[in-house]
N, CA, C and O of each residue as an XYZ file, in Angstrom:
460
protein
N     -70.479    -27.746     23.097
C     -69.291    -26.943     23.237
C     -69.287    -25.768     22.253
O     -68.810    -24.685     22.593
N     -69.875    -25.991     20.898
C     -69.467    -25.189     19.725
C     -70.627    -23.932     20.127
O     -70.381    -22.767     19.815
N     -71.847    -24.292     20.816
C     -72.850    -23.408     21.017
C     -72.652    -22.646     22.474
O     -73.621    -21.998     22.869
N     -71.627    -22.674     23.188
C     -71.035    -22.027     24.537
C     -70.162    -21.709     24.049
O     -69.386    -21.724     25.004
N     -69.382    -21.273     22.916
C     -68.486    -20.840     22.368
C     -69.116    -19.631     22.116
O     -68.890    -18.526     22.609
N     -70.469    -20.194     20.747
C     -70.574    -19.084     20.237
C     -71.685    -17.814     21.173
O     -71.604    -16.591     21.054
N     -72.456    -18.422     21.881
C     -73.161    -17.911     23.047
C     -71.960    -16.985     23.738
O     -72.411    -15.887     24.065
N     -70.677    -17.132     24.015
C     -69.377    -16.099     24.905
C     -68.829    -15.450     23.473
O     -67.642    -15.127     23.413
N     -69.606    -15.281     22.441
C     -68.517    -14.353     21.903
C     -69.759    -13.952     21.755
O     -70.009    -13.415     22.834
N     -71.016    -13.854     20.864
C     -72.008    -12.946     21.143
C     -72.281    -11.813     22.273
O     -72.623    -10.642     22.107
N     -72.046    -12.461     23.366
C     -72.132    -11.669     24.948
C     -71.103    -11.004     25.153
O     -71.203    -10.149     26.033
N     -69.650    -11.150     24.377
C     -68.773    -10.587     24.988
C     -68.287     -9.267     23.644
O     -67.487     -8.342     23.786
N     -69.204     -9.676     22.251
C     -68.644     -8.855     21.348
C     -68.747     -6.805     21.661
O     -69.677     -6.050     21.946
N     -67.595     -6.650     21.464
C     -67.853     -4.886     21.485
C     -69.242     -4.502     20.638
O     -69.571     -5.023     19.572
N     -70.136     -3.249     21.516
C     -71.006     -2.545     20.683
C     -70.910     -1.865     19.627
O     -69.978     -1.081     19.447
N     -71.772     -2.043     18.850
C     -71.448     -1.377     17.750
C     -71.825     -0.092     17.894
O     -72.799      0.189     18.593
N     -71.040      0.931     17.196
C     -71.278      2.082     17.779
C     -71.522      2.595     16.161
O     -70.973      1.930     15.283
N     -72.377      3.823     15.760
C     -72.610      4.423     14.315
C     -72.419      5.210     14.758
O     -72.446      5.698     15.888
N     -72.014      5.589     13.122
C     -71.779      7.685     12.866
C     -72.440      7.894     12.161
O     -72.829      7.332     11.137
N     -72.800      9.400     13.013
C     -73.939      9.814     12.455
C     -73.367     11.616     12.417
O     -72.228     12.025     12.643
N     -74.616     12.432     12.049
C     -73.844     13.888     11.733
C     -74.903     14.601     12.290
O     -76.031     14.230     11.965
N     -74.767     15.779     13.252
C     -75.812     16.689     13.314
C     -75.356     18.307     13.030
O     -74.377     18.994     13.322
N     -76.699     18.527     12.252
C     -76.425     19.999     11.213
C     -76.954     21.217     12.511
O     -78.026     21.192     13.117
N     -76.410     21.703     12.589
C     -76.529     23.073     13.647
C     -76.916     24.139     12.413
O     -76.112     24.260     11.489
N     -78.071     24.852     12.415
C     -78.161     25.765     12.073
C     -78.214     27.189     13.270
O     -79.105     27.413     14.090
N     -77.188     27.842     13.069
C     -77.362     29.336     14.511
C     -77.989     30.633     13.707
O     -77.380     31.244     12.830
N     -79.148     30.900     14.108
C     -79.919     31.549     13.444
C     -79.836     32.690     13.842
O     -80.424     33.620     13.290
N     -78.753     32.876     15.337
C     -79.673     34.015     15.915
C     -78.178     34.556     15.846
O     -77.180     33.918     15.510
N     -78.280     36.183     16.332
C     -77.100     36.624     15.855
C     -75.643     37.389     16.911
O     -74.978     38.421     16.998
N     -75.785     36.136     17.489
C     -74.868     35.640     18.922
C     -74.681     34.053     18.274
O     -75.397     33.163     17.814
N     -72.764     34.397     18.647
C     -72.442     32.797     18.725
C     -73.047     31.958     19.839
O     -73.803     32.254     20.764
N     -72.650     31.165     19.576
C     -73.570     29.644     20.325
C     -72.638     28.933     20.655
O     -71.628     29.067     19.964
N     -72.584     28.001     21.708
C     -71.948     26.915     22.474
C     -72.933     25.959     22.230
O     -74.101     26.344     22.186
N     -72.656     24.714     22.054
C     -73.391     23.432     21.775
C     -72.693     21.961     22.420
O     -71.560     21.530     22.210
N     -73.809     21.352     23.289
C     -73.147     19.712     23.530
C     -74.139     19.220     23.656
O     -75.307     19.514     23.911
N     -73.285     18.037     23.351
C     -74.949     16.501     23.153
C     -74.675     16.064     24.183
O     -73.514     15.958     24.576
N     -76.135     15.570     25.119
C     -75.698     14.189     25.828
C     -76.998     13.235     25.632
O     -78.199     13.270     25.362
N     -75.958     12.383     25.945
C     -76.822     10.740     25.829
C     -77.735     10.705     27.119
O     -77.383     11.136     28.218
N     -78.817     10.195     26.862
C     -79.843      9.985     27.794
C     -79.750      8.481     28.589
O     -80.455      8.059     29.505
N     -78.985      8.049     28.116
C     -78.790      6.415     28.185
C     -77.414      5.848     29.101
O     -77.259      4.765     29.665
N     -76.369      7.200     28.988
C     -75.084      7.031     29.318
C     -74.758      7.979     29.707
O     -75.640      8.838     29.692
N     -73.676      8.323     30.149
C     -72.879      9.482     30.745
C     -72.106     10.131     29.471
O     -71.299     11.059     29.437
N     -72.431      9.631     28.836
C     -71.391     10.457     27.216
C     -71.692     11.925     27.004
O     -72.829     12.238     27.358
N     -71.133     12.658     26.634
C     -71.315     14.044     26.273
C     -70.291     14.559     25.276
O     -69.109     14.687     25.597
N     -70.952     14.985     23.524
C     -69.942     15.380     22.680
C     -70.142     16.691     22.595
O     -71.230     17.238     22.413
N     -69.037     17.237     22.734
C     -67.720     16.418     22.110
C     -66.780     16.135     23.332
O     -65.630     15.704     23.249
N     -67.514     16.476     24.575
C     -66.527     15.655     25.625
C     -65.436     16.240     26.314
O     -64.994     16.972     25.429
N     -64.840     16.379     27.117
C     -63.251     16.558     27.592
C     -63.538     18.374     28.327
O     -62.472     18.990     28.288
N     -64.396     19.004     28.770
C     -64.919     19.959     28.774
C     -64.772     20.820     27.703
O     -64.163     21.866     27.927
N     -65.269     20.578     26.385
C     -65.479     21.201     25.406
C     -66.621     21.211     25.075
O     -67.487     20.422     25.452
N     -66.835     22.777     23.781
C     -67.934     22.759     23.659
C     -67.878     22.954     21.759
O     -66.902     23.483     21.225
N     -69.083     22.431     20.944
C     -69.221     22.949     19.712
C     -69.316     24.388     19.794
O     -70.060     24.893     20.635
N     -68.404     25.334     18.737
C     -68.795     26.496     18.493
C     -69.204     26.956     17.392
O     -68.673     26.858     16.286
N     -70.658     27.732     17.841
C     -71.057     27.860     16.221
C     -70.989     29.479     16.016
O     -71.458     29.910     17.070
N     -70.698     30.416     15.326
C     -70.459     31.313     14.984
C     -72.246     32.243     14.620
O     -73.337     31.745     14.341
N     -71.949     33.283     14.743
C     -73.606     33.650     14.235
C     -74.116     33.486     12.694
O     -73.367     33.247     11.747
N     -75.440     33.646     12.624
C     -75.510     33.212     11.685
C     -75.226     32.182     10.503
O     -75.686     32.192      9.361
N     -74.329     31.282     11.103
C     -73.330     30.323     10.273
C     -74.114     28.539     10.629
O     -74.883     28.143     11.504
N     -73.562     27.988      9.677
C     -74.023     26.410      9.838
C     -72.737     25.345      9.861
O     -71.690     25.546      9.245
N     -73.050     24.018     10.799
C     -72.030     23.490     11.170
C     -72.537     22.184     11.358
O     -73.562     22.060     12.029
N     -71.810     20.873     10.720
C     -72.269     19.496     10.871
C     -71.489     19.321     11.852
O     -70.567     20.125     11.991
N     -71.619     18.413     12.633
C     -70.904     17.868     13.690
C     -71.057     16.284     13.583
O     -72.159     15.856     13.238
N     -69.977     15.343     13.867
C     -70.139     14.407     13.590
C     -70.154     13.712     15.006
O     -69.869     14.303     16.047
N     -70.483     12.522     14.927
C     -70.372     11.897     16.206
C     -70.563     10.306     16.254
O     -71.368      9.704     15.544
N     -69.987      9.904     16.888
C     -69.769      8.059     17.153
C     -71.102      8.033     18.407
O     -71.001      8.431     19.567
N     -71.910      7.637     17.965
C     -72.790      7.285     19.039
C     -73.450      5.476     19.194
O     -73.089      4.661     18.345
N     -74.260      5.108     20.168
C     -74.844      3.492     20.004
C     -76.255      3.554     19.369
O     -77.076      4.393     19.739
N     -76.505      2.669     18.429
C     -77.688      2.894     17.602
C     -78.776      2.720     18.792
O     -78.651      1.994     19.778
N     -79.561      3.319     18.559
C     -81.000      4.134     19.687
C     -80.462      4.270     21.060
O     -80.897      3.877     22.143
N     -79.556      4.832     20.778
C     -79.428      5.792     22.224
C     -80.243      7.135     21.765
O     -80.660      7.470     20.656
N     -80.321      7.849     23.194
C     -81.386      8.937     23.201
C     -80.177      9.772     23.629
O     -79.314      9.589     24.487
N     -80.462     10.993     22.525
C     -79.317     12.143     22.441
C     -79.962     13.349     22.711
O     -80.992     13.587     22.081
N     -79.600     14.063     23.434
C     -80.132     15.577     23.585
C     -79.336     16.734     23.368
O     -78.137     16.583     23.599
N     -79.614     17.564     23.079
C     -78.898     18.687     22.722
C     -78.979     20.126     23.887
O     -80.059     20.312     24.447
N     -78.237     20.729     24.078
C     -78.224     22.158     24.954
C     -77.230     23.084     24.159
O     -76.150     22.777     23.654
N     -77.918     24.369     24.181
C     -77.286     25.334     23.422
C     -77.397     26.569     23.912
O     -78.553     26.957     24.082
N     -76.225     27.557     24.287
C     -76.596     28.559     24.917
C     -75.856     29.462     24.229
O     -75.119     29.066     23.327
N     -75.964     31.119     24.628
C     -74.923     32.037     24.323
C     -73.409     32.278     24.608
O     -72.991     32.913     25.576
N     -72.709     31.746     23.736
C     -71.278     31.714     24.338
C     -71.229     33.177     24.817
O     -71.445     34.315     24.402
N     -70.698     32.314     26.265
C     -70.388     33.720     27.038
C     -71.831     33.805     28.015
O     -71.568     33.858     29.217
N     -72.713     33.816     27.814
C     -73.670     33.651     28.794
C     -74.797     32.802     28.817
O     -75.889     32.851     28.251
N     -74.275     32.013     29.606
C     -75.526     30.714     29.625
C     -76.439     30.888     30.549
O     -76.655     29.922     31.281
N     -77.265     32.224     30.783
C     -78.700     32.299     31.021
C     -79.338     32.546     30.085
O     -80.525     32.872     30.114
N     -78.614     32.421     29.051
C     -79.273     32.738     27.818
C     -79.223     31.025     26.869
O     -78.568     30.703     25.878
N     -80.162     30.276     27.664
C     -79.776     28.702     27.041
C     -81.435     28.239     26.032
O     -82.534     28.793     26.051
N     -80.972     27.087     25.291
C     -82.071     26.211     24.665
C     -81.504     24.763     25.006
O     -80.445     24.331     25.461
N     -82.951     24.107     24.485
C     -82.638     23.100     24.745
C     -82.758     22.391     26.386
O     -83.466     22.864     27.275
N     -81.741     20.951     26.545
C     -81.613     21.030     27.641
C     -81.115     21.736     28.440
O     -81.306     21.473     29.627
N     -80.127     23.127     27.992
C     -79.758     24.003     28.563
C     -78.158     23.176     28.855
O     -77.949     21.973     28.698
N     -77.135     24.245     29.327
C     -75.419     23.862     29.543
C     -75.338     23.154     30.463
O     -74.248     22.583     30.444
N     -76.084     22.810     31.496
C     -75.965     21.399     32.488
C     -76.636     20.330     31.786
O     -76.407     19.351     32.496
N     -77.248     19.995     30.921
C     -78.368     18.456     30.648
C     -79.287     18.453     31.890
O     -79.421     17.536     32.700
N     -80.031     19.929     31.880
C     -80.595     20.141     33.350
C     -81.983     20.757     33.096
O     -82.526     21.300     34.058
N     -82.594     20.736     31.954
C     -83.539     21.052     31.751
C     -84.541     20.486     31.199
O     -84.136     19.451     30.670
N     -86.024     20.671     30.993
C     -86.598     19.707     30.120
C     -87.482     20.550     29.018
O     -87.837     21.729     29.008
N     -87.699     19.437     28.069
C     -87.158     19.990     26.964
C     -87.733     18.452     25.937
O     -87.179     17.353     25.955
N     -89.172     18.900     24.985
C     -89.756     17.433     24.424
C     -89.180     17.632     22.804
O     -89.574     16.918     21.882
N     -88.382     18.510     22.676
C     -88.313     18.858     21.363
C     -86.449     18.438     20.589
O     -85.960     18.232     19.478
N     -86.000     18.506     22.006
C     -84.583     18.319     21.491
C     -83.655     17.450     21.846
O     -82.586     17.743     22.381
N     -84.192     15.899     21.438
C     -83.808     14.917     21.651
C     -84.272     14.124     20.380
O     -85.327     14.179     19.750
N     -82.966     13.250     20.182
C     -83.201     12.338     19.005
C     -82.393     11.103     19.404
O     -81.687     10.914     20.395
N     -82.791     10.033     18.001
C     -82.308      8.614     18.202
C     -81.300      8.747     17.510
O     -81.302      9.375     16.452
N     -79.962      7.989     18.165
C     -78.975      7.545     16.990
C     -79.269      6.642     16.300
O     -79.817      5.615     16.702
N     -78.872      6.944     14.865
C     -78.976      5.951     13.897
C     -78.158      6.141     12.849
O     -77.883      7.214     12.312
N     -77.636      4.659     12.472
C     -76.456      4.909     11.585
C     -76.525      5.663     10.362
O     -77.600      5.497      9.785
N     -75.824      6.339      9.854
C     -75.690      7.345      8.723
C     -76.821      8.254      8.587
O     -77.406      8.388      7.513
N     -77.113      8.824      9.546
C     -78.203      9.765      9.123
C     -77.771     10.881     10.157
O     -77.236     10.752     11.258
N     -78.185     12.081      9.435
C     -78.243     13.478     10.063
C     -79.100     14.175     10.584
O     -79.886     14.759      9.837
N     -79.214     14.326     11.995
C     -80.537     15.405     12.399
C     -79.830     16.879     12.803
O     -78.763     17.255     13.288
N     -81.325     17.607     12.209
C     -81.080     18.960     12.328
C     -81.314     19.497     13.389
O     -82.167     18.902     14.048
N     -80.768     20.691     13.989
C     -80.981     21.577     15.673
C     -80.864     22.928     14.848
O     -79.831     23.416     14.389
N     -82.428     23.523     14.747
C     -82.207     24.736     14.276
C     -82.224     26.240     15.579
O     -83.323     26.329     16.128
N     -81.555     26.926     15.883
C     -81.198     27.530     16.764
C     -81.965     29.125     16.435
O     -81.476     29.984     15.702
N     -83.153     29.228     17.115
C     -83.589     30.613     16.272
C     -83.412     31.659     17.407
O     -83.268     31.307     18.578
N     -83.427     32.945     17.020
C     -83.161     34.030     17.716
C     -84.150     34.016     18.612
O     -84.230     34.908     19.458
């Protein structure tokens, strides 16, 4: 009994989810629009049709609740015109071996954005 107990709360416990931070550097000298998505899930931060804005030239942590080794990707384009994209580009529609990372708790990866 005590081991079908603990077997339904193992299976049923919420995921743990970590925070973690990613440093945007915008190098180039046009603001930038920025969103993550999960490779694993339908998640996309920061979500709700929003986008990170990064200003030119300027740097910006972004924080985020993600599941430890989920696969995160990044797309970044010219606010204001997204034929001008990196990354996976403003749909999660492109490919792209360079701009994807693992979540992991307390740690920060960098997305440096060059002209």
């Amino acid at each position: 009994m005590i081991r079908a107990l603990l077997a339904f709360l193992l299976l049923t416990a919420p995921a743990f989810a970590a925070d973690m931070s990613v440093f945007v550097r915008n190098q180039r000298s046009d603001g930038v629009a920025l969103e993550l998505f999960s490779r694993d899930s339908q998640k996309v931060w920061p979500g709700e049709d929003k986008v990170f804005l990064i200003r030119p030239k300027a740097k910006k942590s972004v924080p985020i609740s993600c599941e430890p080794g989920e696969r995160i990707c990044w797309g970044a384009w010219v606010n204001g015109d997204d034929s001008v994209a990196a990354g996976v580009g403003p749909d999660n529609d492109q490919p792209c071996d360079t701009c994807c990372f693992i979540c992991t708790e307390h740690s920060t990866e960098t997305v440096d954005l060059a002209e």
